[in-house]
C-alpha positions as CSV (number, residue, x, y, z in Angstrom):
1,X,25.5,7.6,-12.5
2,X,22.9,10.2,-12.2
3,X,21.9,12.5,-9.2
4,X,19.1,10.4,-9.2
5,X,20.1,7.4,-9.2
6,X,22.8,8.0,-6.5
7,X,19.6,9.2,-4.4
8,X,18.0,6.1,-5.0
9,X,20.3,3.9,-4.0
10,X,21.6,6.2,-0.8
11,X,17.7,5.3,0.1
12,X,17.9,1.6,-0.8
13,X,20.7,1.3,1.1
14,X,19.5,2.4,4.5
15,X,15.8,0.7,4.7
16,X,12.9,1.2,7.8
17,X,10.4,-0.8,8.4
18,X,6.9,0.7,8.8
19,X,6.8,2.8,11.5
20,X,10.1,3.3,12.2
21,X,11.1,5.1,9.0
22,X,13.2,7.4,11.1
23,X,16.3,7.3,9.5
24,X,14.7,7.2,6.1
25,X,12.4,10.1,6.7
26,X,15.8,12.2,8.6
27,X,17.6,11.3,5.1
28,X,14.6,13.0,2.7
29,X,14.0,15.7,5.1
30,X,17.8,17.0,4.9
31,X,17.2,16.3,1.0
32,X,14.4,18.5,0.8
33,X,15.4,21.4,2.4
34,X,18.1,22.0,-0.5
35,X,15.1,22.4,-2.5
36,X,13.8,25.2,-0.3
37,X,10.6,24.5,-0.3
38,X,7.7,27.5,0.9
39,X,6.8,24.3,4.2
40,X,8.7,21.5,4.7
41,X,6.1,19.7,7.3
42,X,7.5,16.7,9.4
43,X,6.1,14.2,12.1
44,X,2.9,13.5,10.1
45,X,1.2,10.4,11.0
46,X,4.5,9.3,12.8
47,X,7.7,10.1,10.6
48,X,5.8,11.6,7.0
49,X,7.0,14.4,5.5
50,X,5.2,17.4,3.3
51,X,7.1,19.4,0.8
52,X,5.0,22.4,-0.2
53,X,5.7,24.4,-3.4
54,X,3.2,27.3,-3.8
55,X,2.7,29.1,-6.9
56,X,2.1,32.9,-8.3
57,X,-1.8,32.8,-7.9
58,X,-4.3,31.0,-6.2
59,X,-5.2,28.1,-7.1
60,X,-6.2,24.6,-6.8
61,X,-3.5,22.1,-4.5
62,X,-2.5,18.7,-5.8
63,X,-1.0,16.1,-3.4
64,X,1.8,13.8,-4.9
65,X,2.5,10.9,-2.7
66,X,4.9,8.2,-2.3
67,X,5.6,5.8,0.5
68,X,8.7,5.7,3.2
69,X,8.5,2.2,4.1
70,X,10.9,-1.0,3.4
71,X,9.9,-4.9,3.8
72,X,11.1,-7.4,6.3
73,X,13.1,-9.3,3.9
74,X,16.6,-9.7,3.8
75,X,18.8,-8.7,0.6
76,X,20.1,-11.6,-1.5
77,X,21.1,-9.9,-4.6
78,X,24.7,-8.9,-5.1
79,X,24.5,-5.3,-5.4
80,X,26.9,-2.3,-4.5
81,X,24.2,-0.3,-2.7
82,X,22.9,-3.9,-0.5
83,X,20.6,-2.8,2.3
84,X,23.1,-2.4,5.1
85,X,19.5,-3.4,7.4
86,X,20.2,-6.9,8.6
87,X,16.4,-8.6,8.0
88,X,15.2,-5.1,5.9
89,X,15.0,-4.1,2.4
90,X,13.3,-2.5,-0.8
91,X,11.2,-5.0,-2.6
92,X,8.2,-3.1,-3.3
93,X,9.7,0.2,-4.8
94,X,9.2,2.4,-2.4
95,X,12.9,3.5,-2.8
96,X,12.3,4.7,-6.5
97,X,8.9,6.0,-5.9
98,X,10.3,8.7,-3.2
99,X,13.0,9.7,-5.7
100,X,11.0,10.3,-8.6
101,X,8.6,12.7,-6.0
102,X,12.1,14.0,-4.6
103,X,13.0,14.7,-8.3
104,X,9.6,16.2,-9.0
105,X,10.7,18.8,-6.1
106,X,13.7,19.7,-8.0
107,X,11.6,20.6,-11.0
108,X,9.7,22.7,-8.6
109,X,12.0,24.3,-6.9
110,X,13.2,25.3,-10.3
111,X,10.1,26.9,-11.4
112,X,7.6,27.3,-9.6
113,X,3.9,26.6,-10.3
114,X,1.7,29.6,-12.4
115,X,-1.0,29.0,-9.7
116,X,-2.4,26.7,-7.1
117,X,0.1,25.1,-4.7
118,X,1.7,21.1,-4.9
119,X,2.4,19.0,-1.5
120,X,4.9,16.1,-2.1
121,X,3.9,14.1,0.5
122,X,6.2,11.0,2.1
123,X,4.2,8.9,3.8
124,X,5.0,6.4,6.2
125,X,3.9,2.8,7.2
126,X,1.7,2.1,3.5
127,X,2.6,-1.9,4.0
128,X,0.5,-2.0,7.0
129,X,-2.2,0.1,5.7
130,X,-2.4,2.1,8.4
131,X,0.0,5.4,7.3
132,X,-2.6,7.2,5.0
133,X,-5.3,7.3,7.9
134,X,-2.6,8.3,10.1
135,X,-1.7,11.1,8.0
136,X,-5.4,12.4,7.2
137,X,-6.2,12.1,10.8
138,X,-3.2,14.3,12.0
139,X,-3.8,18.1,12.6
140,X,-1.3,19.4,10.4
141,X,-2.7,17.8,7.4
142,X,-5.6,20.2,7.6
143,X,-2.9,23.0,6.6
144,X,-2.0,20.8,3.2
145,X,-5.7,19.4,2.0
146,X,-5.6,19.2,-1.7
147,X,-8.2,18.9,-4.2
148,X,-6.2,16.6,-6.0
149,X,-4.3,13.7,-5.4
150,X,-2.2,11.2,-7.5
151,X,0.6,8.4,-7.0
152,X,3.1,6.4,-9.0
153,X,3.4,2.2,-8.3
154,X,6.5,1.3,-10.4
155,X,4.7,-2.8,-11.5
156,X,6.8,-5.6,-12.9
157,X,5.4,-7.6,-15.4
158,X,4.9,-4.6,-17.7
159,X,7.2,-3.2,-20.4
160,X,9.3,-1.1,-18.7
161,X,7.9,2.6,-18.3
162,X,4.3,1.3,-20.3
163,X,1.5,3.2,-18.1
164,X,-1.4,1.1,-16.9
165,X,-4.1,3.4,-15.9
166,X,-7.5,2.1,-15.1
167,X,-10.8,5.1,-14.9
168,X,-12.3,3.3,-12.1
169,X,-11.2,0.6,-9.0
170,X,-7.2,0.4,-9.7
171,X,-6.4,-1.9,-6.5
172,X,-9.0,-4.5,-4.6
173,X,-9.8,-3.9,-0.8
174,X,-8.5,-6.1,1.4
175,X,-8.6,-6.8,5.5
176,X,-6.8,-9.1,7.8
177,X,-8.9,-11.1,9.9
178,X,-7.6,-12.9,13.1
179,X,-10.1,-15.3,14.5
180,X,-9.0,-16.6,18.0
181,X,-10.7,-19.8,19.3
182,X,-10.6,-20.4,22.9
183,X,-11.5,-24.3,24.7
184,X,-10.0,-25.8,27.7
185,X,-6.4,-28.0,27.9
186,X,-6.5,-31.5,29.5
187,X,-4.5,-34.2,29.3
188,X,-3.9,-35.8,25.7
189,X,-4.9,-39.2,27.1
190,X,-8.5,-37.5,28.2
191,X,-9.1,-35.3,25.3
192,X,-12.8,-35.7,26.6
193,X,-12.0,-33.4,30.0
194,X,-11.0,-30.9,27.9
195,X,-12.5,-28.7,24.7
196,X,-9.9,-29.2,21.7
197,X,-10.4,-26.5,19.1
198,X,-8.7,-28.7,16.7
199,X,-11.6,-29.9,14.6
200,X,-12.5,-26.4,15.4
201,X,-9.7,-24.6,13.7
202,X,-10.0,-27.3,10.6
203,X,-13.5,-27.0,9.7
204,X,-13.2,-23.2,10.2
205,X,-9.9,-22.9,7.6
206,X,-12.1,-25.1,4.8
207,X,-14.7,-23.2,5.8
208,X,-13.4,-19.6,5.4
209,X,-11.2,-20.9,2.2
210,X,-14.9,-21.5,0.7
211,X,-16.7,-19.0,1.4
212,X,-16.8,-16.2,-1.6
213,X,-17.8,-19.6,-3.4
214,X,-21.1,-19.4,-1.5
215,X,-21.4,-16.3,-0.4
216,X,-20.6,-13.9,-3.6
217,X,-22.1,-13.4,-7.1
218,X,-20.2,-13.9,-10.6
219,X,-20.4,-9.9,-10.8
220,X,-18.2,-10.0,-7.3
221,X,-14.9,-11.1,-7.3
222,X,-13.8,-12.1,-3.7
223,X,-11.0,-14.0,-2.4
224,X,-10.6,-15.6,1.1
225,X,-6.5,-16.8,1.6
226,X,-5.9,-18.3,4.9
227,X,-2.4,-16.8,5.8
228,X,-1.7,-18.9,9.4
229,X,-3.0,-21.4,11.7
230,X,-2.0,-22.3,15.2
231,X,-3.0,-24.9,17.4
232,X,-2.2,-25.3,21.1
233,X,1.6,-25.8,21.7
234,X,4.3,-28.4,20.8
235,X,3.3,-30.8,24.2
236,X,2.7,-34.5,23.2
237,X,0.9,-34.8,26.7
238,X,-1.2,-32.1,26.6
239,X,-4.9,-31.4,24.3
240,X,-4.5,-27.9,23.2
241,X,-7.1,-25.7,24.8
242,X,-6.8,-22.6,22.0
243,X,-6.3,-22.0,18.4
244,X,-5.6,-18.8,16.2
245,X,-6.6,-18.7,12.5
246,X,-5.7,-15.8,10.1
247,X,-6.7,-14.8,6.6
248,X,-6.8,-12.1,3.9
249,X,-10.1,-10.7,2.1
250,X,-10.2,-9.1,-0.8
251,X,-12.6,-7.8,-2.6
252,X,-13.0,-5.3,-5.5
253,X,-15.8,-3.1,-3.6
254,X,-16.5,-1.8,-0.2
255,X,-19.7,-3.8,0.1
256,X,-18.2,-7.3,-0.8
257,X,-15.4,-7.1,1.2
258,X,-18.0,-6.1,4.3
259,X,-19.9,-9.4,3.1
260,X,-17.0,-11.7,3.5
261,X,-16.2,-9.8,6.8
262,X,-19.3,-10.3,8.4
263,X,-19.8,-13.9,7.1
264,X,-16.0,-14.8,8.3
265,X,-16.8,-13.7,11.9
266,X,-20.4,-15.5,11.9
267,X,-18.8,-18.5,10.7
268,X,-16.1,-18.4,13.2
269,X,-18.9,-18.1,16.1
270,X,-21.1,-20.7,14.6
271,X,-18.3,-23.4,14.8
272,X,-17.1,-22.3,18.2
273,X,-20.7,-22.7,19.8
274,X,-20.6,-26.4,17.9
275,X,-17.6,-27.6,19.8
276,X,-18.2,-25.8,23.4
277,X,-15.3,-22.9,22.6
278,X,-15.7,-18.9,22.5
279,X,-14.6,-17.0,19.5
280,X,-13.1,-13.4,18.9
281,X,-12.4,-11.5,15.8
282,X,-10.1,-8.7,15.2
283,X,-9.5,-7.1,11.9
284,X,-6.4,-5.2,10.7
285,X,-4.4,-3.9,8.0
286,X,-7.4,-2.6,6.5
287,X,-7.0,-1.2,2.6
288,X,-9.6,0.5,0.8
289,X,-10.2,-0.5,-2.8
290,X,-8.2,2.3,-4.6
291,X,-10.4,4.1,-6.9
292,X,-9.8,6.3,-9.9
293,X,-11.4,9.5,-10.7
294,X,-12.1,9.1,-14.6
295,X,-11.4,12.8,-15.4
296,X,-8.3,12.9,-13.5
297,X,-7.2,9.6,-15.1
298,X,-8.1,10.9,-18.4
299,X,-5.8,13.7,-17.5
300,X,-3.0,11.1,-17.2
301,X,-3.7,9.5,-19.9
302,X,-3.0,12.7,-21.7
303,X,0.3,13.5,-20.0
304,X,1.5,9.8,-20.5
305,X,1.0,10.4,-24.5
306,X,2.2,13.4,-24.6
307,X,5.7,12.7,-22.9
308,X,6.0,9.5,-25.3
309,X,5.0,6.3,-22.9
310,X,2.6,3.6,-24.2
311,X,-0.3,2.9,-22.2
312,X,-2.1,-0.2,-21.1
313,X,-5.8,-0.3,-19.7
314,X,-5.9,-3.6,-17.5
315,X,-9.8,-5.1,-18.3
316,X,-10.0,-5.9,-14.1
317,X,-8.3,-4.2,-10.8
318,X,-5.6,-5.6,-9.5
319,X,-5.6,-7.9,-6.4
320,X,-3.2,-6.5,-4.1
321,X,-4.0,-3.0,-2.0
322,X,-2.9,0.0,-1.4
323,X,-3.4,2.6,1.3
324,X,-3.7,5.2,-1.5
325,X,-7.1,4.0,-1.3
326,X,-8.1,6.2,1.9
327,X,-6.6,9.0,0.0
328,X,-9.1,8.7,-3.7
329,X,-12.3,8.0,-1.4
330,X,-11.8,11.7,-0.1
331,X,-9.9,13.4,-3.4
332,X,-10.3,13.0,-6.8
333,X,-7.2,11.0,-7.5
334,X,-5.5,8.2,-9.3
335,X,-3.3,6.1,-8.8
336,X,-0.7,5.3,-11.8
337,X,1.1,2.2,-12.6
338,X,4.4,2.3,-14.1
339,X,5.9,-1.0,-15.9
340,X,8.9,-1.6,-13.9
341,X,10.0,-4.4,-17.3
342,X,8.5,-7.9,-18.1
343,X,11.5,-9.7,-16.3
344,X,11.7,-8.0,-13.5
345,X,10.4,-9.8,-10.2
346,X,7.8,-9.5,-8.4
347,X,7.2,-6.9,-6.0
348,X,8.2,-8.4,-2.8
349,X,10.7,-11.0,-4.1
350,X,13.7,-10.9,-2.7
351,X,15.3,-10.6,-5.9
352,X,13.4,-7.5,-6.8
353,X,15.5,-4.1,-7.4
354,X,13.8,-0.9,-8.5
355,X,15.0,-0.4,-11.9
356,X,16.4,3.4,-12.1
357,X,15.6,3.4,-15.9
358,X,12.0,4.1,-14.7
359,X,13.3,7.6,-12.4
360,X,13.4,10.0,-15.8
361,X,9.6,9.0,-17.0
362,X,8.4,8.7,-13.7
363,X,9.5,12.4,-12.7
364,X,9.1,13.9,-16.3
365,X,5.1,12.5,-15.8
366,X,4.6,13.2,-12.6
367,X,5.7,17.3,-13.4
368,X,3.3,17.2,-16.4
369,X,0.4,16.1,-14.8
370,X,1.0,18.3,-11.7
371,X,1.2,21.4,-13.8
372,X,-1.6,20.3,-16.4
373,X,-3.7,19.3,-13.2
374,X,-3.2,22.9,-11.7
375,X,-3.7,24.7,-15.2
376,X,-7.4,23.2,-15.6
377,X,-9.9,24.7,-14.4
378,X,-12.7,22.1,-15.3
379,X,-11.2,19.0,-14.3
């Protein structure tokens, strides 16, 4: 078994959930310093990391980033290195992306850039969306701000270690919207003394399910999923005087994805005034729409032929986020898909293992288009 490997599965083994990527972060920091990097930041946006590897001359800085954070999902498959987590495990990856950007510090540590400086940055809380802000926001990121920024999604479905790359929106936006509708209890026999959102809740979960249907163009792909829906509580004698409904929107662009957000929370207050109630919105988890810089994915493309690996241009973005989102709309960036094999499941299945065939080409093109990125001078 290889070093890397061994890392990877050391990491898989001992899973955090977002935000409290403690251990994990503890486990690459000790890790890192091996690798004598010229900083080794800690504590960014909660428990990130920043590896920084400086080179001969001045230069430009590229950020390489890969995510901390494990899934609630318990581990069903059979495996030596099982999450020893009860409830918490790998299933998106995350695992094999920090190793191939730990492995990318050995090749630095090794040799050191010509010019210009790289941050290996290992970011924390990317399911919730909410880890990238966190990091930008925090003070010590000012001492790391790169000009350039790129990341590695392993993505099954793919032949294994075929590069999708996509000059342009990679990942939709996306938003969680929780709609609280608030009425009156009485007693189930006098539904009329009361003010039951349940018609409420109803008309508002066909309503929302509907509306990129009315509301968007064929040139704007949108999507409404309602995710949860509550009513009252289990009491046969009782009317249910509130009602929670949740949903997903995605969108491929900033200004469809505000669209379905303002018409969601309209809606939601036009059906609450009909039946007597109040409504309130709140929106989190809030992703970006992840897009490309065409040079700097051009420059990818490059490295990905160069080092051997096929490459696959997808005609539209994919529908699921990525925080990495909050990171391209302030650097030119990309982020890379890597075919994790046509078998493999899905990304948060809980059969899904990181394959560590895809370590070697993920760290051999992450070094090639760090260096090349640095060497340019007109990218």
């Amino acid at each position: 078994m290889s070093r890397h490997s061994r890392l990877r599965q050391l990491l898989h083994r001992l899973p955090d959930l977002s935000d409290q990527e403690r251990d994990t972060s503890r486990t690459v920091y000790a890790h890192l310093e091996q690798l004598h990097p010229d900083t080794l930041l800690s504590g960014l946006g909660g428990f990130g990391l920043a590896a920084v590897y400086k080179g001969k001359q001045d230069g430009p800085r590229v950020l390489v980033r890969c995510e901390l954070d494990a899934l609630p999902i318990t581990e069903t498959l059979d495996i030596p290195y099982r999450s020893e987590v009860k409830g918490v495990s790998h299933k998106c990856g995350h695992d094999g992306h920090m190793t191939m950007v730990a492995g990318l510090a050995e090749r630095l540590h090794e040799q050191r850039p010509e010019r210009g400086s790289v941050v290996l940055l290992f970011q924390p809380s990317e399911e919730t969306g909410e880890g990238a802000q966190r990091v930008l926001e925090d003070a010590q990121f000012a001492q790391v701000t790169p000009e350039f920024a790129v990341a590695i999604h392993n993505l099954p479905g793919f032949p294994r270690g075929q590069v999708v790359l996509s000059k342009g929106a990679f990942a939709s936006a996306s938003s969680g919207l929780k709609i609280r509708l608030q009425g009156k209890t009485s007693h189930a026999a006098q539904p009329e003394a009361g003010r039951s959102p349940a018609l409420a809740v109803s008309q508002l979960i066909a309503g929302l399910s509907a509306l990129p249907q009315f509301r968007t163009a064929l040139h704007e792909p949108a999507q409404v999923t309602v995710v949860h829906a509550r009513l009252g509580e289990i009491a046969f004698g009782t009317s249910p005087g509130d009602g929670h409904v949740m949903a997903t929107l995605r969108a491929h662009s900033p200004a469809v994805i505000q669209l379905l957000a303002e018409e969601a929370v309209a809606m939601s207050e036009n059906i609450a005034r009909t039946y007597g109630l109040t409504a309130s919105s709140e929106f989190t988890q809030v992703f970006p729409a992840t897009v490309n810089d065409k040079q700097v994915t051009a420059l990818v493309e490059t490295c990905a032929q160069e080092t051997g690996l096929e490459i696959h241009r997808p005609d539209t973005p994919f529908a699921w986020s990525e925080d990495f989102g909050h990171f391209t709309s302030r650097y030119r960036g990309a982020l890379v898909g890597l075919g994790a094999g046509e078998t493999c499941p899905p990304l948060h299945h809980p059969d899904y293992d990181f394959p560590d065939e895809l370590l070697e080409p993920g760290i051999n093109l992450l070094e090639r288009v760090t260096r090349k990125l640095l060497e340019q001078q007109d990218v």
